[in-house]
VORORO-856387 format. One record per atom (N, C-alpha, C, O): x, y, z. Coordinates in pm, whole numbers, plus 50000, padded with zeros to 5 digits. Each point is the difference from the previous one (the first is absolute). Example, Ala and Ser with C-alpha at 12.3 -4.5 7.8 and 13.67 -1.06 7.14 Angstrom:
2
513194943150780/499115011950000/500905012050000/501044999850066/498615010749862/500825011950006/499235010950073/500515011150017/
END
This chain:
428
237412479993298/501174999049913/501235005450074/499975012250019/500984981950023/501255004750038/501035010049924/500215000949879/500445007250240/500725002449857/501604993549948/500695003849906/499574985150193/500874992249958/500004991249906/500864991250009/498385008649897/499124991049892/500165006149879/499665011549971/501124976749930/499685003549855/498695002549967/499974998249878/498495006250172/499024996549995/499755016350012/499215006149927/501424998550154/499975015350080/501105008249840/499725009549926/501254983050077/501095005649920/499025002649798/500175009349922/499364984450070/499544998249865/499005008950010/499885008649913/499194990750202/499105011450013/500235011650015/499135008049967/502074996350085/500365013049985/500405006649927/499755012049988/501304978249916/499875002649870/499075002849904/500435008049917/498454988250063/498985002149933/499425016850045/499975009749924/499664990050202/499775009050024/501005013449974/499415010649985/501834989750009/501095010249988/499654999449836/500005010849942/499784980149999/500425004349817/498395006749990/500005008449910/498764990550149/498755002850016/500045016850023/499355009249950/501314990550112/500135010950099/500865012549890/499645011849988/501104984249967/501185005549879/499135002349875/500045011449954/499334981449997/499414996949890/498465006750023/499615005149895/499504996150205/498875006949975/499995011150114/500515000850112/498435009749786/500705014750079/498745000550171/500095007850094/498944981549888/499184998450130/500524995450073/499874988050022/501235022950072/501294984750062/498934998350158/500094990250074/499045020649948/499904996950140/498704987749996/500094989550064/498865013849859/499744988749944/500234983150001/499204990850017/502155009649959/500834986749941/500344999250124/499804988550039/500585017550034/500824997050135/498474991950109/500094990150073/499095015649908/498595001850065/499654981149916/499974988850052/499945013249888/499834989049903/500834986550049/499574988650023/501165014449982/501424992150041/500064993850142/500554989650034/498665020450052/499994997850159/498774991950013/500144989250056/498425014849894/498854985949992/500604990949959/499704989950063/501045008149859/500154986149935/501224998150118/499524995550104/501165005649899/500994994150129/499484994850148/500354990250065/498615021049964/499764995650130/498704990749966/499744990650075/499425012249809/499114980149950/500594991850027/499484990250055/501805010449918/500524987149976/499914989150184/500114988050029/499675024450047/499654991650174/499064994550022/499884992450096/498825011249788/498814993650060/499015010349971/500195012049979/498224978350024/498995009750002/500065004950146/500035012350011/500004982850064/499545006650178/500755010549997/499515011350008/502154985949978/500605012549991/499365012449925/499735011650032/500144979649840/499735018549930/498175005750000/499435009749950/500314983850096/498295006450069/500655007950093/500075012349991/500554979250123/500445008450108/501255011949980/500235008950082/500054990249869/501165014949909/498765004349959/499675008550083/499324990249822/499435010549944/498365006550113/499215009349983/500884984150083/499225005250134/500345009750076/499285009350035/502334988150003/500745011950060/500005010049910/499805010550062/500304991149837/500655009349928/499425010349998/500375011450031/498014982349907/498725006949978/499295004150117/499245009549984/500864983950166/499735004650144/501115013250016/499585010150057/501984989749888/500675013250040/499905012449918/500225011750031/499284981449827/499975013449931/498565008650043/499835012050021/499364977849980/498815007950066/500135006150151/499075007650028/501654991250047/500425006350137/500305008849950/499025007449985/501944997249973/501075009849973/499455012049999/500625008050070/498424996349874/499245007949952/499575007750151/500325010050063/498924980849946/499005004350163/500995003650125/499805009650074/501264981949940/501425004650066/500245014049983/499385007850072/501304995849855/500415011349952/498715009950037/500565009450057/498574992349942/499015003550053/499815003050176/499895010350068/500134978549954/499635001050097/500744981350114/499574988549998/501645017950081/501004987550047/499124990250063/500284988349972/498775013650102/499234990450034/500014989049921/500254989550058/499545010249824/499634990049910/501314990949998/499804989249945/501485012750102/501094991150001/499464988350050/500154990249928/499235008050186/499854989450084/499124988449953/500094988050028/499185017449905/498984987349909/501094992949922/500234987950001/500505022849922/501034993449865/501174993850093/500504990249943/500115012650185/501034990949990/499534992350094/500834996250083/497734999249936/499594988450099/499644989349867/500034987750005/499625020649876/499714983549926/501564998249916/500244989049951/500555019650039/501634996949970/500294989650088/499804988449964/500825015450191/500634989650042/498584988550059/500154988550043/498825017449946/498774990050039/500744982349920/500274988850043/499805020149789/500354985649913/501474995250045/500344988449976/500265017850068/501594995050003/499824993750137/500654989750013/498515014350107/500104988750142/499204989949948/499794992550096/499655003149803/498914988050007/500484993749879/499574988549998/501525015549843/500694991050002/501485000950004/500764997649906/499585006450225/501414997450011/500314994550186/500954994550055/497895009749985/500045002150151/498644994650117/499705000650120/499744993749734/498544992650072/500394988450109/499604999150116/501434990949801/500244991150126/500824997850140/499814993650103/501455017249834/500455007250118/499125005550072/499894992950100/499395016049906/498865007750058/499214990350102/500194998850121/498844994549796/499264987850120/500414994950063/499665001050118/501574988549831/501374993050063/499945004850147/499944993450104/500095025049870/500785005550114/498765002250102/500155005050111/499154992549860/499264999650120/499194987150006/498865000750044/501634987449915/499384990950039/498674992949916/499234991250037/500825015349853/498474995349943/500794998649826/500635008849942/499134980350018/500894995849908/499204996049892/499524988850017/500145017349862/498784998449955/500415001249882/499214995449918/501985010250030/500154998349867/500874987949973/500774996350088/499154996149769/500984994749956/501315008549995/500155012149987/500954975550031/501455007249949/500895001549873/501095004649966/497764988449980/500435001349836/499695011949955/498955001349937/501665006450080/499505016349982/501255004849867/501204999450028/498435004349854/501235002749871/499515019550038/498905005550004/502164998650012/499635015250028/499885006649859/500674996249904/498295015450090/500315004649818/501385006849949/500695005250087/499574995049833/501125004649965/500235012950043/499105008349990/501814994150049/500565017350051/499185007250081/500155012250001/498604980150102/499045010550037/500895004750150/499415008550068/501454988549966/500895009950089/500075008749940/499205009350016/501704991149899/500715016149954/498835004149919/499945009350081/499254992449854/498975005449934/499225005250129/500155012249997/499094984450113/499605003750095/500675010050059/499485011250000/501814987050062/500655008050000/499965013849925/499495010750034/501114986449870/499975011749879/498625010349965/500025012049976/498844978850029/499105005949969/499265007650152/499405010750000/500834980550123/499895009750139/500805012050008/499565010650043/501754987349912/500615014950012/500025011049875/500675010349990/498724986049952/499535005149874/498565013650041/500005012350001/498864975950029/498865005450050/500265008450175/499005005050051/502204995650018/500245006150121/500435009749962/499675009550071/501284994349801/501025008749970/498725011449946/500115012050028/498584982249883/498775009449985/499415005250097/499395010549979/500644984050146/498795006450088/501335009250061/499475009550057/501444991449950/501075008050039/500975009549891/501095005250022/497974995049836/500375008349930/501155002749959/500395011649981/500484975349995/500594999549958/500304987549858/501114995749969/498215002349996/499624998149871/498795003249924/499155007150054/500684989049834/498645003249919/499414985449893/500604991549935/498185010950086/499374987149976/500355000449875/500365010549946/499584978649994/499674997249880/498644996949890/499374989449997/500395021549925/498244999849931/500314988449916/498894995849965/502224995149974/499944996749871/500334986450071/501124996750038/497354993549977/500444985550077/501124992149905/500884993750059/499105006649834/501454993649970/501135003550077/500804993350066/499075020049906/501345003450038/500155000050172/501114998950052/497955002050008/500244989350118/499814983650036/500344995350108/499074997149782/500674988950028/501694996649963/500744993350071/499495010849847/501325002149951/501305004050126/501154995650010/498215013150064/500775005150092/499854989650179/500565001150109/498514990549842/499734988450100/500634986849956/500464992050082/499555005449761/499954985549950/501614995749916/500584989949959/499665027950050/501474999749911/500394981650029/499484994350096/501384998749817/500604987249986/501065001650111/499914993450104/501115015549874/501375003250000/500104997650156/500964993750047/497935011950040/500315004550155/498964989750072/500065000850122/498944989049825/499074995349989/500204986650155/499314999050102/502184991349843/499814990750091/500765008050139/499524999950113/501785007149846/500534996750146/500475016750009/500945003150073/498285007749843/499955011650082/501725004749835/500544995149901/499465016150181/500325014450091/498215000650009/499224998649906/500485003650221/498415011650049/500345011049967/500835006850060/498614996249842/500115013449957/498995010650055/498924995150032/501205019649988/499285008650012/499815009249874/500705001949900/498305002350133/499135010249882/501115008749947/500254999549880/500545009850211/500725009949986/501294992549866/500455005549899/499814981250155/501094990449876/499894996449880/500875000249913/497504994450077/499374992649919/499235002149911/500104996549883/498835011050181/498775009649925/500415011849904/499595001549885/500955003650157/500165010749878/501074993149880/500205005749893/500174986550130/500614989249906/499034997749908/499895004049884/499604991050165/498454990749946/499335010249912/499774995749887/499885016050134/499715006349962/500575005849870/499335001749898/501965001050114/501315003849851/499494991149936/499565002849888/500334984750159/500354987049896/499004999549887/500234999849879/497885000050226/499035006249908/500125007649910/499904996049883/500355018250150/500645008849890/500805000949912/500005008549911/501114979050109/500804999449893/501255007450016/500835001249911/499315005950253/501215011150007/500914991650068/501105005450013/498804981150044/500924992250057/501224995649893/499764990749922/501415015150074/501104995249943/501064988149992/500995005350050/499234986649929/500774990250023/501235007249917/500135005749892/500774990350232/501695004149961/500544985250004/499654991250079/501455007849797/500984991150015/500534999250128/499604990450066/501085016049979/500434994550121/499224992850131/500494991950078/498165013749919/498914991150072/499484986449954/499474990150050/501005014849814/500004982049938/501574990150018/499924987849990/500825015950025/500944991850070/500335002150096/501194997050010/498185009050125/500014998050082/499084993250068/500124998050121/499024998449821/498874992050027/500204983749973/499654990950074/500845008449833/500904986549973/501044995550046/500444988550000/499985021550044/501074994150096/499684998850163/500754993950077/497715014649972/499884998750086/499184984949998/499924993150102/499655004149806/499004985549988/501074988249968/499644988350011/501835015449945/500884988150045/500044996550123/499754989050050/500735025550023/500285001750121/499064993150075/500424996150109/498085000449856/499264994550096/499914987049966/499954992750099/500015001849796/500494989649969/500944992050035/499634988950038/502025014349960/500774992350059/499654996950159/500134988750048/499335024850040/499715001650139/499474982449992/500744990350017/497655009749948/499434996050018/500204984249971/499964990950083/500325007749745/500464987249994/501234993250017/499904988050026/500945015749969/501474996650070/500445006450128/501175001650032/498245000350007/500535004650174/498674994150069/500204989350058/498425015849949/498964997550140/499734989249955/499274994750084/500964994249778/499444987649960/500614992050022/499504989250031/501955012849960/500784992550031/500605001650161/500954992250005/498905013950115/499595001250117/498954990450043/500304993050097/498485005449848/498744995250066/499984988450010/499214994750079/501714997449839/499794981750028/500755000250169/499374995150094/501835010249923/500874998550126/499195006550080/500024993350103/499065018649918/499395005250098/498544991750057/499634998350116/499714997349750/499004987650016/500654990550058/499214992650059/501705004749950/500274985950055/500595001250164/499994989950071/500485022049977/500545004250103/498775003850073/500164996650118/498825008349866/498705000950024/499334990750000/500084994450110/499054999049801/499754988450035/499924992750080/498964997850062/502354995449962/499984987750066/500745002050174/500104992150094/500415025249884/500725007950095/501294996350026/500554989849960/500015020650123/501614996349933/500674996650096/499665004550109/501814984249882/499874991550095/501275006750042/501034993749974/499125020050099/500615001650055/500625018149993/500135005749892/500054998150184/500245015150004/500605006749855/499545009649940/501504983250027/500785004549849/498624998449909/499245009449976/500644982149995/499125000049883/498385009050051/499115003049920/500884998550162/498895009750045/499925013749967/499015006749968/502294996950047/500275010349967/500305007549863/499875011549957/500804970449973/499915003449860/498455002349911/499825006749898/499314986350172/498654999049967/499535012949975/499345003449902/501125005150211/499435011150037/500245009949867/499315005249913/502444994050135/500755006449883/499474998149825/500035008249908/499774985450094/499724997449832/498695007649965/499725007349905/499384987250234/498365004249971/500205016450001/498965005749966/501855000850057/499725018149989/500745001449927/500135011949970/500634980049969/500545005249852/498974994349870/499895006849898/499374979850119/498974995549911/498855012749982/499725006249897/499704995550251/498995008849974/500085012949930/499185004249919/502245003350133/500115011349912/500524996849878/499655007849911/501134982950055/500325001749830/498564996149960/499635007149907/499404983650133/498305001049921/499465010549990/499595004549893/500295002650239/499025009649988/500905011649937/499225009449983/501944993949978/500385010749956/500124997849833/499705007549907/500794981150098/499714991149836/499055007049949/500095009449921/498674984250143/498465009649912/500105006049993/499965004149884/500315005350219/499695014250031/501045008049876/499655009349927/502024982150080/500495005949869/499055000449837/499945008249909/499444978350116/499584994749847/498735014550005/500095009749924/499324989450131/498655014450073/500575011849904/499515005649903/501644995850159/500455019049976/500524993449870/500805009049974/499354983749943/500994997649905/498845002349899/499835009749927/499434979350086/499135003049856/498855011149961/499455003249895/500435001950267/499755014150018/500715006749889/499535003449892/501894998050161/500675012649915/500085000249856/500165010449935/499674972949995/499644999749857/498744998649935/499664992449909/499545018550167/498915008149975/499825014750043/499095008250012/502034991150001/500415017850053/499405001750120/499695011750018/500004980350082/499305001650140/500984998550090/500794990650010/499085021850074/501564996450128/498564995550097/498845004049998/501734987950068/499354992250178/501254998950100/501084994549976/498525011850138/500915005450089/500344990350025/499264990449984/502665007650089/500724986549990/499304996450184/499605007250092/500604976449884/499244993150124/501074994750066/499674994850107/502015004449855/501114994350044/500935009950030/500165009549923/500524989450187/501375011450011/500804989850070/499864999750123/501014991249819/500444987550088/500245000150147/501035001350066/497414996749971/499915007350113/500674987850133/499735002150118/501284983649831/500644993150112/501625001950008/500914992850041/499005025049880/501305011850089/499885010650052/500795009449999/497844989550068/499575008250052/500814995650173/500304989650058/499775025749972/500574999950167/499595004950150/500525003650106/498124994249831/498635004050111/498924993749940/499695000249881/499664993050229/498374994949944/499255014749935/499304998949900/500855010850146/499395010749942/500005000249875/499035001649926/502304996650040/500824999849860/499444989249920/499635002449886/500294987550156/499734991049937/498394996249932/499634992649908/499505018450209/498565002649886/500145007749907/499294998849900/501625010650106/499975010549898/500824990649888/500875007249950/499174981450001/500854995149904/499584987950009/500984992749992/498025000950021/499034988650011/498475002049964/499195004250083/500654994149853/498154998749903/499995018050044/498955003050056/501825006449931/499765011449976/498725007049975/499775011250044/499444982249886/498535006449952/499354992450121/499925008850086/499644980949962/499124996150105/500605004150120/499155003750081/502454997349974/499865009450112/499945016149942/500585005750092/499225000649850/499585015149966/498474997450067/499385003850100/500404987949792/498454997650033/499324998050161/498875003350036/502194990350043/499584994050116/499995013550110/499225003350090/501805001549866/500365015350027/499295011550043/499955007450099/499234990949728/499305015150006/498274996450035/499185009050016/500494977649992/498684995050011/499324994650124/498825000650035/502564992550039/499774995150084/500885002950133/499384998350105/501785005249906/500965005250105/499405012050032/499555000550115/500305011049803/499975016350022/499015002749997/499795011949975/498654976250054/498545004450066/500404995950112/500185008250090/500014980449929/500154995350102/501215005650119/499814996350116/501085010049862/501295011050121/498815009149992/499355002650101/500385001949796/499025012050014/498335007450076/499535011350014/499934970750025/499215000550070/499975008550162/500815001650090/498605000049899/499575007650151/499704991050110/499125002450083/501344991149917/499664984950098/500585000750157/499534992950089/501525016349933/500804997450094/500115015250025/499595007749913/500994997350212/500245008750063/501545005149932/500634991549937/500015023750078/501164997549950/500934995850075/501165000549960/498484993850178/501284994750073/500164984349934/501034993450010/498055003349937/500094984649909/499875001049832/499804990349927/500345021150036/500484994649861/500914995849971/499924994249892/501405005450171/500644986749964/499944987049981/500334991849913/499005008350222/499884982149976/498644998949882/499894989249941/499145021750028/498944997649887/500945003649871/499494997649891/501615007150111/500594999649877/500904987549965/500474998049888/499724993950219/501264991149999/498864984949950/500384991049925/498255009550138/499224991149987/499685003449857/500314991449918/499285016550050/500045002549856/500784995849864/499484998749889/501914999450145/500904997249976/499754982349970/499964993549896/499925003150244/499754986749990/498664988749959/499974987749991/498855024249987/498734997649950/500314996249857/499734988849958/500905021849957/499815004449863/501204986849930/499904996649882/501184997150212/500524991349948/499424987450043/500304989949937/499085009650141/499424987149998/498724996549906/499724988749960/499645021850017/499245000549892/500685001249795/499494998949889/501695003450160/500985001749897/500224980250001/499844994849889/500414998250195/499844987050021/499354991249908/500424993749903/498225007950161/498554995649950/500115001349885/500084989549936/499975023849986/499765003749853/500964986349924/499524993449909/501525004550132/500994989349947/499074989949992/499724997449883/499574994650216/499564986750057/498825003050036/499545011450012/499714974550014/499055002350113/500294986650050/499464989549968/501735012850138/500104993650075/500825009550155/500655010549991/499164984550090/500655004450147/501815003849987/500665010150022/499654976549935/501485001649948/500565016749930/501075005650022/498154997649918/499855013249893/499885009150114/500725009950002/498244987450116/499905015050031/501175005150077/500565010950005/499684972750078/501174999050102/501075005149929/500535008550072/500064990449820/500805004149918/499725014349956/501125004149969/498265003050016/499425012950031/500405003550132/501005006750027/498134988350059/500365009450090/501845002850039/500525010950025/499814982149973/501494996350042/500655014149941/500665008450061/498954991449798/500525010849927/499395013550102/500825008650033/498474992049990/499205014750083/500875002350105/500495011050028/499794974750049/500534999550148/501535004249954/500515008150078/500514987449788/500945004949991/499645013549949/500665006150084/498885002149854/499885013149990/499965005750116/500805009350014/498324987550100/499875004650097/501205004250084/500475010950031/499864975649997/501544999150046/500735005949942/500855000750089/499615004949825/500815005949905/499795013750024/500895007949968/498034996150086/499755015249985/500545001750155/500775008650043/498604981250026/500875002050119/501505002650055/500585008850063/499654981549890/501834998449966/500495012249962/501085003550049/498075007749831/500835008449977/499925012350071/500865008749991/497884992450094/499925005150124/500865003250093/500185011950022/500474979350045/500814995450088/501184998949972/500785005650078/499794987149802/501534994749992/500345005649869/499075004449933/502354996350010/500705004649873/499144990649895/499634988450019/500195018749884/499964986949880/501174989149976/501055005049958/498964983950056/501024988849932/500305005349864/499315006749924/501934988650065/501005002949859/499134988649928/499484989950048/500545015649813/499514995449868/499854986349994/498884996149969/502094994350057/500554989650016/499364988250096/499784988049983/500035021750131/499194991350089/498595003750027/499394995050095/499975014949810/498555004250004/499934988449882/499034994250048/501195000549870/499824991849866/500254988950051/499104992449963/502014999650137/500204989150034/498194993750043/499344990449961/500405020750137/499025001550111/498684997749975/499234992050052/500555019449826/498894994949931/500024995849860/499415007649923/501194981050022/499834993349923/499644985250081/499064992749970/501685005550113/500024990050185/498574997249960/499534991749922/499765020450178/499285000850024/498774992949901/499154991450026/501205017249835/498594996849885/500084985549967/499024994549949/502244997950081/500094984549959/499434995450094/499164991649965/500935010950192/499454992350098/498434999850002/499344989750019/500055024649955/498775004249952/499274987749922/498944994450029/502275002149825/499284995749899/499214987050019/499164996049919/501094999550163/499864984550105/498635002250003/499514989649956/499615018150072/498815003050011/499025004549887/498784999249982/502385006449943/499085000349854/499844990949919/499044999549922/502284988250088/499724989749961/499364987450000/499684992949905/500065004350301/499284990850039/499004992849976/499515009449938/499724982750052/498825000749972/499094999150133/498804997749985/501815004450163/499405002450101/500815004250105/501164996050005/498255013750107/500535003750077/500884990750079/501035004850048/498724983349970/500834989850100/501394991949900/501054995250043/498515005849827/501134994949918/501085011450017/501174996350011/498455021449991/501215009350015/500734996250060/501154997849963/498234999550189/500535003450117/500804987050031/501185000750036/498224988249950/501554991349953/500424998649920/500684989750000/499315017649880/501015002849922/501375011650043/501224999049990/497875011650059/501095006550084/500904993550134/501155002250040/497714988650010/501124996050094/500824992049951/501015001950066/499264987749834/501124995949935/500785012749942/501224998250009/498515011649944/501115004949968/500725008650105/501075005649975/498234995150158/500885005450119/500304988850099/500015001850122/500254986049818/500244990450075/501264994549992/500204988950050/501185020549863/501174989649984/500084993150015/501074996050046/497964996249933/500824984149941/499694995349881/499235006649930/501164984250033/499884996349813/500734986050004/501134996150030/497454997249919/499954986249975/500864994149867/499524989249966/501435014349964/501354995549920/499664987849968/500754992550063/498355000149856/500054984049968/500774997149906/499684989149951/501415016549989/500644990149876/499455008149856/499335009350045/500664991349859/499655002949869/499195003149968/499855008949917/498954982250158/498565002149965/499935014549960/500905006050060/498555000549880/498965011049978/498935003350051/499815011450043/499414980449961/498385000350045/499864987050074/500724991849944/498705003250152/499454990550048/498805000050067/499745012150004/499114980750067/498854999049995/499785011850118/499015007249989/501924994850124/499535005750104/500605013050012/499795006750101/501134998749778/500015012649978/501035004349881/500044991649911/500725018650071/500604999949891/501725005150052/500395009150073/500324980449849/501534996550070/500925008449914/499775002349881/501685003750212/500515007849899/501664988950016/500774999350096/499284994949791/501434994849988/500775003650121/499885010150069/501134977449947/500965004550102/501295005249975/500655006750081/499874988849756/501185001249940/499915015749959/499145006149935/502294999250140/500435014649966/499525008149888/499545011550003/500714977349859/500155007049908/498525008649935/499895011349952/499044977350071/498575001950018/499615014150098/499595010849956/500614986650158/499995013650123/500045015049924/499195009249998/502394988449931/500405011849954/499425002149900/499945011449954/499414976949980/499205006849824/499215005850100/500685010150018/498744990550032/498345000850072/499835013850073/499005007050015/502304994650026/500525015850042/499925007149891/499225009549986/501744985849909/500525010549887/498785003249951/499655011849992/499484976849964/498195005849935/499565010450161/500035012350005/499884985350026/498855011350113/501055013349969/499415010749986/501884989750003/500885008049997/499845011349893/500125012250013/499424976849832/500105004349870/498575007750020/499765011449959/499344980050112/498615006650008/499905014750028/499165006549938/501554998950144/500505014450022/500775006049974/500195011050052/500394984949873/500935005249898/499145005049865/499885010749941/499654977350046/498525005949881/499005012450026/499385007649926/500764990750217/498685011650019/501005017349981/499675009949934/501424988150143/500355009449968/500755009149871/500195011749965/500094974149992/500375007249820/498835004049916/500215004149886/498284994750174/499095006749968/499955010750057/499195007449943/501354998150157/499635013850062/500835007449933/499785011949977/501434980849979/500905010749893/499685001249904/500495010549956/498624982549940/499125003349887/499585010350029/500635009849958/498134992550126/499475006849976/500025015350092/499015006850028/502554995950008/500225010650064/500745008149887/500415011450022/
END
């Protein structure tokens, strides 16, 4: 069920007057989340209720004794490489054995996720299991965070979960209209901005674009599509959260005014780089692998491990990781740079890497490594094939020749950032 859908909208309603009206709210919420995530399928919800009942039974023995992590997060991401990453996987070495009709289950990224750093945060004592399996499926199956995240941690979520059982979770008016206004907020994102983006970016893609300008516009549109979608949800996420009195840590900081790639994870899917962070970067610098005349370069590789695997998690395709890594290699570079030379003024750290994340996006969008790479080389190829009016034609996609067209076409990419940033003044 989306949550751009009168389908999503009516259901939440039900559930909010449910929720108001009977005093078993955690219950109803619990209630509310089986029936939402049924609605994907039996495979899905065997497989949701396999995990659930495989982590709550870990938990226990964890906390006990850390050894036991390794069983529980080999059959966690065991299920997430075989269905999200089975055919990538063989592919990659040559033995090709699955079909590619592969429908992934609903949300088992971020639930995997969530529930790996969940069960890590126990064997490191810093959370506490949960005895009451509702109230940990609840804290796995919640609706609200279900398709496209905030990944929440125990320390955010769980003791939430817990009030709610009890009945000590409060809902304030103001969390109720701020929650509605944050679920406009994801709404307009989503359906009037990344929906109305995607016909011109499909078609510039597609058929590829016939010439450096429009290549670039391709580019341009696709990192403003992707983030008004994914922040859309992510608004609609924290929104109907809050009109259940549940805060979920924010997953957006309009992070394409940011003026360092550094900057720009800290204000981009926020909860999965935390996550990438504390799970996977800071074992890995931290290993003992290298002498200390080379922990740099084992910290800098690190760097570039944890985003290329930051990649993958997006896709399972090559395009994804390549696009990953890139991000590592600009962090890298970046740490270098500030090594050595002044920081760049505000102005041209933001020119630089916003540049950068559009040229990037070429790879997240592709559907193969050889389509990027001439796709990038048209857009570093000044020149531009100008046919007359057309719009679209068979061998790529044409941008008018007449002025007046040019300049609409500016002023939208123009307005496009203009939009992003009259959101950063909201919410400062």
């Amino acid at each position: 069920m989306r949550y751009d859908t009168l389908y999503f909208a009516f259901f939440l309603a039900l559930v909010w007057l449910a929720f108001l009206l009977v005093p078993w709210r955690g219950w109803i919420l619990l209630a509310a989340s089986i029936l939402f995530y049924a609605a994907a399928g039996l495979r899905d919800s065997v497989l949701a209720a396999v995990i659930i009942l495989s982590n709550y039974a870990f938990q226990f023995p964890i906390q006990r004794d850390r050894r036991w992590l390794y069983p529980a997060l080999l059959i966690d991401f065991g299920c997430l490489a075989y269905f999200k990453y089975r055919v990538f996987l063989t592919t990659a070495v040559g033995f090709d054995v699955f079909t590619h009709d592969i429908v992934i289950p609903l949300g088992i990224s971020f639930y995997v996720f969530q529930l790996s750093a969940f069960l890590i945060d126990i064997a490191h004592g810093k959370a506490q299991p949960f005895r009451s399996l509702p109230r940990f499926a609840l804290f796995k199956l919640f609706f609200s965070q279900l398709v496209a995240g905030p990944i929440t941690r125990w320390r955010q979520f769980g003791p939430q979960v817990h009030r709610l059982f009890d009945g000590k979770l409060a809902i304030r008016s103001r969390l109720i209209g701020l929650g509605l206004g944050l679920c406009l907020l994801g709404l307009v994102k989503k359906v009037l901005f990344a929906d109305s983006i995607a016909p011109t970016v499909d078609a510039i893609f597609r058929n590829g674009p016939a010439g450096f300008a429009a290549a670039w516009l391709g580019a341009w549109l696709f990192m403003f599509q992707i983030y008004f979608d994914f922040s859309g949800y992510s608004d609609i996420a924290i929104g109907s959260a809050y009109l259940f009195g549940i805060r979920l840590p924010r997953n957006f900081a309009t992070p394409l005014l940011a003026s360092s790639i550094a900057q720009f994870w800290q204000r981009w899917h926020i909860t999965l780089a935390s996550y990438l962070r504390d799970y996977v970067f800071i074992p890995l610098a931290d290993m003992r692998l290298t002498t200390q005349r080379h922990r740099v370069a084992q910290h800098f590789l690190a760097i570039t491990a944890t985003m290329a695997l930051c990649g993958l998690w997006h896709g399972a395709n090559f395009t994804f990781v390549i696009w990953g890594a890139l991000q590592g290699a600009a962090m890298v570079f970046a740490t270098l740079w500030s090594r050595h030379f002044r920081p760049p003024p505000v102005w041209t750290g933001w020119a630089a890497t916003f540049a950068f994340c559009v040229i990037a996006s070429v790879f997240f969008r592709s559907p193969n490594v050889g389509y990027a790479f001439h796709y990038l080389g048209t857009m570093f190829s000044f020149r531009d094939t100008l046919v007359g009016p057309a719009e679209q034609a068979v061998d790529g996609w044409h941008i008018p020749t007449d002025g007046m067209t040019e300049l609409l076409i500016a002023a939208g990419c123009l307005a496009l950032l203009a939009m992003h940033w009259l959101e950063a003044q909201l919410f400062t």
